[in-house]
ROKOL-24672 format. One record per residue: x negated, z, y of N, C-alpha, C in turn. Coordinates in steps of 0.05 Angstrom, whole numbers, plus 5000, padded with zeros to 4 digits. Layout:
ROKOL-24672
XZYXZYXZY;...
end
This chain:
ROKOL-24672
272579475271269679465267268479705280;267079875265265680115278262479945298;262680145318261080105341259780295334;256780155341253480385341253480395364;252480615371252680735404249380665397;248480555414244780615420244080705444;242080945442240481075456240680915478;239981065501238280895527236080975517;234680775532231580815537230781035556;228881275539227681435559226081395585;225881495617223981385625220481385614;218981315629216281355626215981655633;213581765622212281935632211682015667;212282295668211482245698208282275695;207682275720204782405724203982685715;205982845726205683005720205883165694;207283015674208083025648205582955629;204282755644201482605634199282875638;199282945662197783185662197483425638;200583505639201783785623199783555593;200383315588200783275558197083235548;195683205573192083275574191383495573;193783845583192484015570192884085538;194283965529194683985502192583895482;191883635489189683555485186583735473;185683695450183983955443180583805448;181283605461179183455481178583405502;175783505514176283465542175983175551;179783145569179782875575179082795605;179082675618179182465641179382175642;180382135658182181835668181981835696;180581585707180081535733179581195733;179981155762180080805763176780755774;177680515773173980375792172880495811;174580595824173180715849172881065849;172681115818171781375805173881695818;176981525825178581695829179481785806;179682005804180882215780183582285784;185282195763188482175754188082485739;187282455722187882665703183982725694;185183075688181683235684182683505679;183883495644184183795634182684025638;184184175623182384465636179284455618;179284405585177884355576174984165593;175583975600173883825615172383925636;173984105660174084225683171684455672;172584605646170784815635167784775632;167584515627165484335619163184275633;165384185651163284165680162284405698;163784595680163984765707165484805739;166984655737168384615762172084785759;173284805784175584895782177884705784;180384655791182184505793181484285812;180684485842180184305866178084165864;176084215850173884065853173483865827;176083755809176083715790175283375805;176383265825176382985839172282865832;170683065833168482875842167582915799;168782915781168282915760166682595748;168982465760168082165747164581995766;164682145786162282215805159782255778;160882435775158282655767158082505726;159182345724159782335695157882035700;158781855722157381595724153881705725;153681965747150681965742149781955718;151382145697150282235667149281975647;151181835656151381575633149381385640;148681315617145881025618147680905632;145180745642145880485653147780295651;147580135623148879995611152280075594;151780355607154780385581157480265597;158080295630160180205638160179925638;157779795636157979445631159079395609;157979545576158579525559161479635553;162979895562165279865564167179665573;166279525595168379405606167979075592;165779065567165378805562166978885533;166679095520167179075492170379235491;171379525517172579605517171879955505;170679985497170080185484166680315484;164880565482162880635484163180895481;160880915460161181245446157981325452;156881595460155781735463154781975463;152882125459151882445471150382425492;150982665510149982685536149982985535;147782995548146783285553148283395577;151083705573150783685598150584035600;148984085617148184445620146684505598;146884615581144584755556145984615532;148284445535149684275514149284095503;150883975485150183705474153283585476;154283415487156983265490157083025480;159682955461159882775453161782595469;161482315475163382255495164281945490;167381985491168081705481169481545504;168281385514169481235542171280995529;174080965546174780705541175780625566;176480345561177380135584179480095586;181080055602183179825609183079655630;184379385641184079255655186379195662;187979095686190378965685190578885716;193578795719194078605749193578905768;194379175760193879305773190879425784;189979385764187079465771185179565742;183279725748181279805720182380205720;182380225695182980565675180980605663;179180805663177680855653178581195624;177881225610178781435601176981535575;175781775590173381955578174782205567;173182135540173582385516171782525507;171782885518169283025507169583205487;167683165463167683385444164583495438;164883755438162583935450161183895417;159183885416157383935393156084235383;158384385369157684655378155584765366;153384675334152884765322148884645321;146984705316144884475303145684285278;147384375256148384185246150084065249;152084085275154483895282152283745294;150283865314147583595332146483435316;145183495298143483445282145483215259;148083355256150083075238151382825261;150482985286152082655307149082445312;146982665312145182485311143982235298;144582365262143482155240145881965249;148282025252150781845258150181595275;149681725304148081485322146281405313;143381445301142081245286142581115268;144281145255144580925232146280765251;147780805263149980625290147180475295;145380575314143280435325141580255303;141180315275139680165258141179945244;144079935243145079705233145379525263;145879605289145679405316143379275314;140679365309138479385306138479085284;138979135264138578935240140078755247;142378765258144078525263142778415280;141178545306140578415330137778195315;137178365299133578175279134077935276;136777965249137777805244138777605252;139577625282141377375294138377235308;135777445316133577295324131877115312;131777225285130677075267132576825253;134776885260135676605263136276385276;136376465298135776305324133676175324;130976335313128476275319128276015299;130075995279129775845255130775615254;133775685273135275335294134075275310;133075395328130275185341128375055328;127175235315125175075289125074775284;128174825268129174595255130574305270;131974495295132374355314129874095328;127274255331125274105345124373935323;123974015295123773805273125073555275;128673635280130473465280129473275303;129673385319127873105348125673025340;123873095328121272985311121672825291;124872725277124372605253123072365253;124572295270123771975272120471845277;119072105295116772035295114672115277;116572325264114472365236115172215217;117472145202117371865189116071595202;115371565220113871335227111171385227;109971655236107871715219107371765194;108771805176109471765139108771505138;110871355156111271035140108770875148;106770905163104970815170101870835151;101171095144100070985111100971025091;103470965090105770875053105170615065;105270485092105370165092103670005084;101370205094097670075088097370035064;097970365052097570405023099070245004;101570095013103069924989102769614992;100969575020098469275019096169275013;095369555016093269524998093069544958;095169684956095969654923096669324910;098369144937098068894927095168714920;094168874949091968704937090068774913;089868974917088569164886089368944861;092568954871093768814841092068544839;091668384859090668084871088368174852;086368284868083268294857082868394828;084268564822085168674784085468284763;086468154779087267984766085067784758;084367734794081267644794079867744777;078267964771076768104760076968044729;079668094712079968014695079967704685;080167614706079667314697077667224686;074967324701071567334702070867424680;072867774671071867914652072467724622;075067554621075467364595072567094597;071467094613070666884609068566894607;067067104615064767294604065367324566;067567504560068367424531068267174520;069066994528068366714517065766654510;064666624534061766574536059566784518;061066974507058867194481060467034460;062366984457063666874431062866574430;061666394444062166124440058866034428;057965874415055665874401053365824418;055065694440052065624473052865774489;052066024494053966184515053566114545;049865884546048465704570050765544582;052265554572053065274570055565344584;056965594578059265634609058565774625;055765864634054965944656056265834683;054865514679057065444706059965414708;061065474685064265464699064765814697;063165954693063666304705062666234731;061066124742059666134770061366034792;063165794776065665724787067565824797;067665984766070966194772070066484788;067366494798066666724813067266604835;065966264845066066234866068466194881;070866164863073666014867074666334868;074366524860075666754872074866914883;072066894888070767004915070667284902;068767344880068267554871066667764885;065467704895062867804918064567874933;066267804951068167894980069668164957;070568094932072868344926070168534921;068168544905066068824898065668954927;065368804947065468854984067269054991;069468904984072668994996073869134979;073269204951074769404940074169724937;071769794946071370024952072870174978;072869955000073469985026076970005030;077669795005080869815004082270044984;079870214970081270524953080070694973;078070694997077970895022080070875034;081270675046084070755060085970745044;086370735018088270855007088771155007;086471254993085471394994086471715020;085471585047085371725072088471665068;090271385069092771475075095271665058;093871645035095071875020095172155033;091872265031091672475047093772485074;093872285083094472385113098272395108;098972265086102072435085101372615079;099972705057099272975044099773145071;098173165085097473295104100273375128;101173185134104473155153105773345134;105773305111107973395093107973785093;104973765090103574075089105374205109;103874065139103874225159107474215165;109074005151111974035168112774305146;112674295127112974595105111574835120;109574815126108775045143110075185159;110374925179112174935208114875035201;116274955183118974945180119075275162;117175355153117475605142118875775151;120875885150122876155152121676455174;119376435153118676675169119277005156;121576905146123577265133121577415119;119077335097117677505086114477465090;113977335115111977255120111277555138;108577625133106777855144105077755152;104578025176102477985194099877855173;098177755177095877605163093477425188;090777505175089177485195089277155191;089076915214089376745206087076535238;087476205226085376185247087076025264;086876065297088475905305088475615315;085275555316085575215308086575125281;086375195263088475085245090375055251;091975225260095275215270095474995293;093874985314094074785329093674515309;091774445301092074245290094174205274;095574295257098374245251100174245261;099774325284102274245304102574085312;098973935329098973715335099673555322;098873545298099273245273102373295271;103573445265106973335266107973265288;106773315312107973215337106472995355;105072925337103172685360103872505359;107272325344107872145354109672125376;110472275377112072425400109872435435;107172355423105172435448104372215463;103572095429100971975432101571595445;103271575460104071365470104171345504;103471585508103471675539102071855549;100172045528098472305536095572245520;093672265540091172175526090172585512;089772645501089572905487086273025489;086273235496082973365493082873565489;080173625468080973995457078174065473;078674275479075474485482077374745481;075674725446075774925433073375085432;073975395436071375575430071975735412;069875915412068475995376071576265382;072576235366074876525365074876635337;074276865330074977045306077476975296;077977065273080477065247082277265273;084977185279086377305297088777435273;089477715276091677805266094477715279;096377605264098177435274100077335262;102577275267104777205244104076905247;102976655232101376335238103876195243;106676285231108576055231109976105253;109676235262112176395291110076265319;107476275315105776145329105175905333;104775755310106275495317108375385329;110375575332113575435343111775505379;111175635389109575735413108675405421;105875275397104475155414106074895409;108574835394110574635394111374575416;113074775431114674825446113274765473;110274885482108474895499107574475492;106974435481106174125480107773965477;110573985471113173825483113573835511;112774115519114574045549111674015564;109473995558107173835573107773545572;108773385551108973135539111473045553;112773225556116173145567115973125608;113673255620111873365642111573175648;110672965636108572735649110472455647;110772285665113272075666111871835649;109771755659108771505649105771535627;104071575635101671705629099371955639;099272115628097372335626095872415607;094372655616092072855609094273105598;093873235567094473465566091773525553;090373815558087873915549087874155543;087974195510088174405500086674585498;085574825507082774985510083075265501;081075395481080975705471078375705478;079276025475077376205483077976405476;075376685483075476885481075377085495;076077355502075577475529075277795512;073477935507073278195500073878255472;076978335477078978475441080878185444;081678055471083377785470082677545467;084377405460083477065454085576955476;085776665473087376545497087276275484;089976175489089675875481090875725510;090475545517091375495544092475145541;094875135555096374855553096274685580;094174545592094174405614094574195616;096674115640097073785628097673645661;097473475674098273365700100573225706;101873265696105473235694106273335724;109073315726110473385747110673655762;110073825741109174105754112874315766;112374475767114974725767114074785797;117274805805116674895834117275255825;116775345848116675655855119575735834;121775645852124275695849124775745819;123875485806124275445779123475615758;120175625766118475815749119276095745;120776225764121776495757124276475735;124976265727127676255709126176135683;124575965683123175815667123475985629;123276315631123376375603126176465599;127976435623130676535628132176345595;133576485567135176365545137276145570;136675935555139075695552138775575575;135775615601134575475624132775265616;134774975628132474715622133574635644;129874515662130474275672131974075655;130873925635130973655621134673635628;134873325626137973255625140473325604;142873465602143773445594143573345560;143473485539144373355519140373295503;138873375530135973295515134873615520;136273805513134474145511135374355512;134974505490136774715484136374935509;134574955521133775135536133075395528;132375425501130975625480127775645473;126375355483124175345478123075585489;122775615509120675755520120676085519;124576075521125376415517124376505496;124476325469123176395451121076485446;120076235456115576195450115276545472;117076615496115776965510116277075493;119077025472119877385445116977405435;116477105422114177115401111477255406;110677125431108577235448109677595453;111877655451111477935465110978085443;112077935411112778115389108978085384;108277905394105277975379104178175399;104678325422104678505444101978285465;102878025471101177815485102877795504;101677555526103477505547102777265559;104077075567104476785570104076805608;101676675611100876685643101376395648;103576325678104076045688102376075703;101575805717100575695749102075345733;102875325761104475035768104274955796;103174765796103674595827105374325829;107674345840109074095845108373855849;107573675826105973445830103173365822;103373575814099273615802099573715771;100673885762101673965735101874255731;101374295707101774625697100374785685;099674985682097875075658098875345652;099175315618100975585613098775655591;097675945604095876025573096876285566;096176375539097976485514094876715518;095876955529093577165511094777365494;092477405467093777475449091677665440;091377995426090278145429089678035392;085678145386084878045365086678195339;087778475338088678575323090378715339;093578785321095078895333095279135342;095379255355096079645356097379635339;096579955320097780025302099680285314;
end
């Protein structure tokens, strides 16, 4: 049987081999650990900086000043971070990466000089379009978020907005019986009226029509049947109305534009989809003042005064006061949410718009309400003012400028 001789295994690289194989390199490299010691820093690199062999150690020094803020977080979260950085009368392109292990953190920076206005000018459009698809993705994941909360707070609302549905469909389908009741009546009267033109003494069944009026109580239905197609009537409208405002509410948002709009309307549709949710434990009061047509996205604003009158409603244990109040102040308006609930201590209130922070228990709050309701408020360039006292309640008011900066 013929025998394969196999290779040994070469060793590793020395250090110094690592070095020789960085000046080859037609990039200026560096490699240094956490504590910004420098392994390796070609001549290319060295050139860069300006520095000589000996002074090559304080490189990763002088490279952390250069770099934003965020790029060694983001390296060490994603592994990777690409850049230009200005350095001397230059433009540098610079590609950082990570490693991590039992031994410790590797850092390893790659520079390529931007030699030209059109090599600048082609890394530039490069990074913006980098920056405009992060950009759209980041929209995108907000405006969808914004849209699972939405639907989410609906979803905790069903039950009390079908019970405000089913409450005039209930009226409305006893009052249709009886309609049917008095229809019957009515026509009974109306044949016997016919009789009485057709019969040769028509004197003569007067009293048994006076009968059959009195035996079905014709007088009480001419009373009661105007009064029983008014609340039919109102309870139609008022699904009408639930139905409007949850389509409103639940609207998307994706091609909805700024539009001058009024903001007691919007409150009132917020309220009416959520007042069964209230109105069993919070006695409710508006003082409303005179406010102009406000420029404003109406459906993104609504999720605001949702969010703001759940957690007034959720505030108060047994029974309270929430009192809804606008106003105006100059170019701003203000809508304001006060309620005497349990009230936010100090501690709390600084976390309060902190994503995915809820008091509430477990399993009852996404902890998105509120981070939200600040994006919305910020995207209209407004700002959401607390005061809370532990035990007395809260008041969170919304100012919002009448038209946006253009």
């Amino acid at each position: 049987m013929t025998q394969i001789d196999t290779p040994s295994l070469a060793p590793l690289p020395s250090s110094a081999a690592l070095r020789a194989l960085g000046e080859r390199v037609k990039h200026g490299l560096l490699v240094f650990n956490n504590r910004l010691e420098v392994s390796i820093a070609n001549a290319l690199v060295r050139e860069l900086f300006g520095v000589d062999e000996a002074g090559s150690s304080g490189l990763a020094r002088e490279l952390e000043r250069l770099l934003p803020s965020f790029a060694i977080p983001q390296v060490r979260e994603s592994g990777n971070w690409n850049g230009s950085l200005p350095i001397g009368e230059r433009v540098i392109t610079v590609h950082l990466h990570h490693h991590a292990d039992a031994a410790g953190e590797s850092f390893l920076a790659l520079f390529q000089q931007v030699d030209g206005p059109e090599d600048y000018e082609r890394e530039l459009q490069q990074r913006h379009a980098e920056l405009r698809q992060a950009y759209l993705r980041l929209n995108g994941a907000q405006e969808k978020l914004l849209q699972s909360e939405k639907m989410a707070s609906i979803g905790q609302l069903a039950a009390g907005v079908a019970h405000e549905i089913n409450n005039p469909i209930g009226y409305v389908h006893s009052n249709l019986g009886s309609l049917q009741e008095y229809l019957r009546s009515l026509f009974t009267v109306i044949e016997a009226y016919e009789r009485a033109l057709r019969a040769p003494d028509p004197k003569a069944l007067i009293a048994e029509i006076d009968d059959i009026r009195d035996r079905l109580d014709i007088d009480f239905i001419s009373r009661d049947l105007p009064q029983l197609m008014a609340e039919s009537r109102e309870g139609i409208e008022r699904v009408t109305r639930i139905v409007r405002d949850l389509k409103d509410f639940s609207y998307s948002g994706r091609d909805e534009s700024w539009k001058l709009a009024d903001l007691h309307a919007g409150l009132e549709s917020t309220i009416n989809i959520i007042w069964n949710e209230l109105k069993y434990k919070v006695t409710l009061e508006r003082h409303y003042g005179e406010l102009p047509m406000i420029e404003c996205l109406p459906s993104e604003l609504n999720q605001v005064y949702m969010n703001l009158l759940l957690n007034a409603g959720h505030a108060i244990a047994e029974r309270g006061n929430i009192i809804v109040s606008t106003g105006v102040e100059g170019e701003e308006v203000w809508v304001q949410f006060e309620d005497d609930g349990a009230g936010i201590s100090p501690e709390l209130r600084q976390r309060i718009f902190d994503p995915f922070f809820t008091t509430k228990p477990v399993g009852s709050g996404t902890g998105l309400g509120l981070s939200i309701s600040y994006g919305i408020i910020n995207k209209h360039h407004g700002r959401i003012d607390v005061e809370s006292t532990v035990g007395e309640g809260s008041r969170f008011r919304i100012v919002l400028p009448v038209r946006q900066p253009r």
